[in-house]
C-alpha positions as CSV (number, residue, x, y, z in Angstrom):
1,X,0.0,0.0,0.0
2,X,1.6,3.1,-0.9
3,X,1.6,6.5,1.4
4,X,-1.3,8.2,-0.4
5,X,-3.7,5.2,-0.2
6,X,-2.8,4.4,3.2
7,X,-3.1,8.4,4.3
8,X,-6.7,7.8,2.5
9,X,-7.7,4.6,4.3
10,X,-6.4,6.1,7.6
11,X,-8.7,9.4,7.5
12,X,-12.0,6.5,6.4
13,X,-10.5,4.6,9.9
14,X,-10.9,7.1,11.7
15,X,-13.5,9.0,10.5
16,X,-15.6,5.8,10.5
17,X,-14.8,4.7,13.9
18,X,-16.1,8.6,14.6
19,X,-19.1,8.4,13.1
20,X,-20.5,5.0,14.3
21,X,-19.9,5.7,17.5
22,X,-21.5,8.9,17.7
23,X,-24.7,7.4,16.2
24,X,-24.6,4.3,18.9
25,X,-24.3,7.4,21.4
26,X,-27.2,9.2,19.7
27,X,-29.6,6.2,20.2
28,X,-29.8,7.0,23.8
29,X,-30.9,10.4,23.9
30,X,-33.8,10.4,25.7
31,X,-33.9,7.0,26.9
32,X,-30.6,7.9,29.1
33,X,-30.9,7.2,33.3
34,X,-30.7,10.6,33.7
35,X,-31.0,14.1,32.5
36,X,-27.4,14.9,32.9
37,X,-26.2,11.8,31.4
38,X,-28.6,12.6,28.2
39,X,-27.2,15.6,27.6
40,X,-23.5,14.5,28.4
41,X,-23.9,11.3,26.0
42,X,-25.3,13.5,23.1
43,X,-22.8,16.0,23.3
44,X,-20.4,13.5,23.2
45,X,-22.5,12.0,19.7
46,X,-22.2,15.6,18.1
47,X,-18.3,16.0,19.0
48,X,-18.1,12.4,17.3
49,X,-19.7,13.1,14.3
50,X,-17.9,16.5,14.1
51,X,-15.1,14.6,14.1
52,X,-15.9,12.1,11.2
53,X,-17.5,15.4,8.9
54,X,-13.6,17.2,9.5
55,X,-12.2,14.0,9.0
56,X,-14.2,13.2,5.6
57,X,-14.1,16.4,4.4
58,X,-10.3,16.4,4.2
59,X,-10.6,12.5,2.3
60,X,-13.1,14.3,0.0
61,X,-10.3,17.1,-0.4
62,X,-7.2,14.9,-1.1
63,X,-9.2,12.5,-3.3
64,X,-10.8,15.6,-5.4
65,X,-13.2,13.1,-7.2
66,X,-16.2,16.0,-6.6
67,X,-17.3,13.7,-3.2
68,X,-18.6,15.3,-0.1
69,X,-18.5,14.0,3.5
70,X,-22.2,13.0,3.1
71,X,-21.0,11.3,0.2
72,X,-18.6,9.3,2.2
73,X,-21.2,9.0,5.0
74,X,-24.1,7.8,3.8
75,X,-23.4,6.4,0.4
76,X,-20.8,3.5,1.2
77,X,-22.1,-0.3,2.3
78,X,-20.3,-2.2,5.0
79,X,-17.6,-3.7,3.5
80,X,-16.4,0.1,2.8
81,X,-16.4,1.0,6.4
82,X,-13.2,0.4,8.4
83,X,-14.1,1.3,11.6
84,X,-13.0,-1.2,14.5
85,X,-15.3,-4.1,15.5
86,X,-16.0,-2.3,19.2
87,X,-17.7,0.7,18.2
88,X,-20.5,-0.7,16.2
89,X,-21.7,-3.3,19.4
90,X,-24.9,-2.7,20.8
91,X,-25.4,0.0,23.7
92,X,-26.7,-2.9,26.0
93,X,-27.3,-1.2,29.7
94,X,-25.4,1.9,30.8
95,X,-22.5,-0.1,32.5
96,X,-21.9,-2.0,28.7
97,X,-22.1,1.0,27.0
98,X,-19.6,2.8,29.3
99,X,-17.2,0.3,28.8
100,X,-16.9,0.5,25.3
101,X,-16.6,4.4,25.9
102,X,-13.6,4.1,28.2
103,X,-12.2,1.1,26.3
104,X,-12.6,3.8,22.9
105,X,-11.6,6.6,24.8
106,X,-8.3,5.2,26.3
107,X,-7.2,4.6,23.1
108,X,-8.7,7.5,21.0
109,X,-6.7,9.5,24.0
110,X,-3.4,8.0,23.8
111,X,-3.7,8.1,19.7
112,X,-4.6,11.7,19.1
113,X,-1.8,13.0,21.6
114,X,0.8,11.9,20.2
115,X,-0.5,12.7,16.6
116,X,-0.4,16.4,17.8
117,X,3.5,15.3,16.6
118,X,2.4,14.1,13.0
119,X,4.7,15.0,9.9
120,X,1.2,16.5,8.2
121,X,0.5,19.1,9.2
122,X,-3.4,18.9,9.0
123,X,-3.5,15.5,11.0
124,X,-1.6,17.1,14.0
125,X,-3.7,20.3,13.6
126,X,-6.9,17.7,13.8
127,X,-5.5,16.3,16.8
128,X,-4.9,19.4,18.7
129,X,-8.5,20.7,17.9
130,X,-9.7,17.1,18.8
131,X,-7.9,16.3,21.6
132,X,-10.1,18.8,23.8
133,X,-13.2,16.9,23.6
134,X,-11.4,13.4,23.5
135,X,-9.9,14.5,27.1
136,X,-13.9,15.1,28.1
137,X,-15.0,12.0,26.7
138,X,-12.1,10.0,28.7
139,X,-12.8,12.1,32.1
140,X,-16.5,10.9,31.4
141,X,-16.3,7.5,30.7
142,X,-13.3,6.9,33.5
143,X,-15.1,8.4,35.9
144,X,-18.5,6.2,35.2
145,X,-16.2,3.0,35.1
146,X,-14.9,3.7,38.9
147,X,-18.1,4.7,40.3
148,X,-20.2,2.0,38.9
149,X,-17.6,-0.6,39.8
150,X,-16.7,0.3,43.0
151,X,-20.6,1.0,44.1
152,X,-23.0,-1.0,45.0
153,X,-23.0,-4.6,44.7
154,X,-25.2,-4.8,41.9
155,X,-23.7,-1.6,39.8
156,X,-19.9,-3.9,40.8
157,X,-21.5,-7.1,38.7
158,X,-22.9,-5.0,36.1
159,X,-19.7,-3.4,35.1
160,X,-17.4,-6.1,35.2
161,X,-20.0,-8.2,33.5
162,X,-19.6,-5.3,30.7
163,X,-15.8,-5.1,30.6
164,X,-15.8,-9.3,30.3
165,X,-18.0,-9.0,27.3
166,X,-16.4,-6.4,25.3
167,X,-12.6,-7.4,26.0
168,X,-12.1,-9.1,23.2
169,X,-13.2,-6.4,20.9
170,X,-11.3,-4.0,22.5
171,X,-8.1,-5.7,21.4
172,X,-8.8,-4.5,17.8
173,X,-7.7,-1.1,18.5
174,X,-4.2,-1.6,18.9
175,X,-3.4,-4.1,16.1
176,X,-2.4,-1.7,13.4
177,X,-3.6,-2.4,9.7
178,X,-1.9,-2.0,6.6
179,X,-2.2,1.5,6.3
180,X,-1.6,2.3,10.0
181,X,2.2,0.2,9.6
182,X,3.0,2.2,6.1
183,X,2.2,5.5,8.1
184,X,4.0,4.8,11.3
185,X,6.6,3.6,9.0
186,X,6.8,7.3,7.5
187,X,6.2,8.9,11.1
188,X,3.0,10.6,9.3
189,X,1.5,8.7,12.5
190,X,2.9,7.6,15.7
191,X,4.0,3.9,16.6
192,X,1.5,1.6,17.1
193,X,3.3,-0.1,19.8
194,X,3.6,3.9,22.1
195,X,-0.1,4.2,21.7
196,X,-0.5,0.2,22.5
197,X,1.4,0.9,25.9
198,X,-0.1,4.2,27.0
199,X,-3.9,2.6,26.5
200,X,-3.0,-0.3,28.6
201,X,-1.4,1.4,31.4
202,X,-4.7,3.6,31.3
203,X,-6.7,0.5,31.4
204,X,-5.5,-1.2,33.9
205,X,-4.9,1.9,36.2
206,X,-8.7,2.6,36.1
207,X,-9.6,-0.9,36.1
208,X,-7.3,-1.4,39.2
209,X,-9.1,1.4,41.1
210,X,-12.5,0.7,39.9
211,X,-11.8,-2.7,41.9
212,X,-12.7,-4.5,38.6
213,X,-11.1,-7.9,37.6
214,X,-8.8,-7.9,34.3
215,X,-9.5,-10.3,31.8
216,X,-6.6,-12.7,31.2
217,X,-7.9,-13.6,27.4
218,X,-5.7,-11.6,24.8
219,X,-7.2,-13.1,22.0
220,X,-8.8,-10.6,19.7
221,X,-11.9,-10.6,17.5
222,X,-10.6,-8.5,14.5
223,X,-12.0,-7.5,11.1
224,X,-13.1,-4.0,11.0
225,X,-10.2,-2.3,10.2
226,X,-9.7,-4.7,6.5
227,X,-14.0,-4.2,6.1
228,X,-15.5,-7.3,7.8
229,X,-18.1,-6.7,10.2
230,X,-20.8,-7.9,12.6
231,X,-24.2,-8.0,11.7
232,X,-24.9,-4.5,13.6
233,X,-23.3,-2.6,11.3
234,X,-25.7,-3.3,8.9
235,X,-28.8,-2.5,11.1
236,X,-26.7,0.9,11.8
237,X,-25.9,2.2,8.2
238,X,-29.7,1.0,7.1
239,X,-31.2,3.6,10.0
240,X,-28.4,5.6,9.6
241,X,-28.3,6.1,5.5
242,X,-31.7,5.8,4.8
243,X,-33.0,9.3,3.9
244,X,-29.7,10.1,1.8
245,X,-30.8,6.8,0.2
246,X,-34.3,7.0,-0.5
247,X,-34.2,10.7,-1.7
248,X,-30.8,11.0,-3.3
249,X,-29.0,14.5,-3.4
250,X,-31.7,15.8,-0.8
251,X,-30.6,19.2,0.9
252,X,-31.9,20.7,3.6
C-alpha cells in the first residue's frame, strides 16, 4: 500500500470509527438514566460526528473526485467502512455502554496526543482541535467506570460483566492495519506499539481502582479495520443512510 492510499484509508478509519460511534451514542438520547447523562452522551455524539464530517471532508479534499462528507457517510455499504469491530456493538445497559466508551476513549486518548506530533501538518492540527473533547470524553467515561464498579453490589456485577463481554473487541484497537504500519513507517503517524502501551497502562490503572477484575484472554476478534463486520453494522448504516438513500442529493 503506498503513502497516499494508506493516508486515504487512515482518514475513512478514523472518521468511521467517529461516526458509528457517535450514532450508537445518539440512540440514547432520551432514553438515558438521567438528565445529565442525556445531555452528556449526546454531546459527546455531536463532538463524534464533528469529528468524522472534519475527518471526511479532508478524504473528500485529497481525493478531489467532486465527493462530499455525506457522500462518504451515507453512500458506502459495509464492506467500505473500516471502523473497529467495538464501536458498532450494541449499547446494552449503561454499564456496557460505558465500557466500550472508556475502552474507545483510552485509546482514541493516547492516539490523538501523540498525533499532535504528526509529519502532516493537518492531522496534527486535527489532533490538537480534537484532543479537547477526547480528554472530556475519557474524564467521562473513566469516571462512570470507577463509580459503577466500585458501588454497589449490583452496579460492581454489572460493570465487570460489561468489561468481560467487550474485551475481546477492544483488542482490535491496537493491532495496526496496513495503512496504520506504512504510516507509522513514514512517522506521518505515531508507533503503534507507544499508543499500544499508554492505552494499557490507562486501562489497567482505572480498572485497578475501579476494583474491577482484568481479563486474562488476549485473544482478539478483528475484522473491521480490512472491512469485515458484525451483523450491527448493517442495522446501523440502514437507519443511519436511509434518507440520503431513498431521496438522493436531498438538501436541507
Amino acid at each position: 500500500m503506498n503513502a497516499e492510499t494508506a493516508l486515504h484509508r487512515y482518514l475513512l478509519q478514523l472518521g468511521d470509527n467517529a461516526l458509528i460511534l457517535g450514532h450508537r451514542l445518539a440512540e440514547w438520547c432520551g432514553h438515558a438514566p438521567e438528565m445529565e447523562i442525556d445531555m452528556a452522551l449526546t454531546n459527546m455524539a455531536l463532538d463524534l460526528t464533528g469529528q468524522a464530517r472534519a475527518l471526511y471532508q479532508r478524504l473528500a479534499e485529497l481525493e478531489g473526485k467532486g465527493r462530499t462528507e455525506d457522500d462518504i457517510a451515507y453512500l458506502r455499504d459495509a464492506r467500505e467502512f473500516y471502523n473497529c469491530l467495538l464501536v458498532e456493538q450494541p449499547n446494552g445497559d449503561f454499564a456496557h455502554t460505558m465500557a466500550r466508551q472508556f475502552f474507545f476513549d483510552a485509546y482514541n486518548y493516547a492516539l490523538h496526543k501523540n498525533l499532535m506530533q504528526s509529519s502532516d501538518e493537518w492531522l496534527a492540527g486535527f489532533a490538537t482541535k480534537a484532543l479537547k473533547e477526547i480528554t472530556y470524553h475519557l474524564r467521562f467515561s473513566s469516571e462512570w467506570v470507577l463509580r459503577l464498579g466500585d458501588g454497589t453490589e449490583t452496579s460492581h456485577e454489572k460493570m465487570q460483566q460489561a468489561i468481560d463481554d467487550l474485551w475481546m473487541w477492544r483488542h482490535e484497537l491496537n493491532i495496526p492495519s496496513e495503512a496504520e504500519t506504512t504510516l507509522a513507517g513514514a512517522g506521518v503517524i505515531p508507533d503503534p506499539e507507544t499508543i499500544k502501551s499508554e492505552t494499557e497502562q490507562k486501562v489497567k490503572e482505572i480498572l485497578t481502582r475501579a476494583t474491577l477484575d482484568t481479563p486474562q484472554d488476549d485473544w482478539a476478534q478483528k475484522g473491521g479495520k480490512t472491512g469485515y463486520h458484525t451483523e450491527y453494522l448493517g442495522y446501523i448504516l440502514a437507519e443511519m443512510q436511509f434518507l440520503q438513500r431513498a431521496y438522493p442529493g436531498l438538501e436541507w
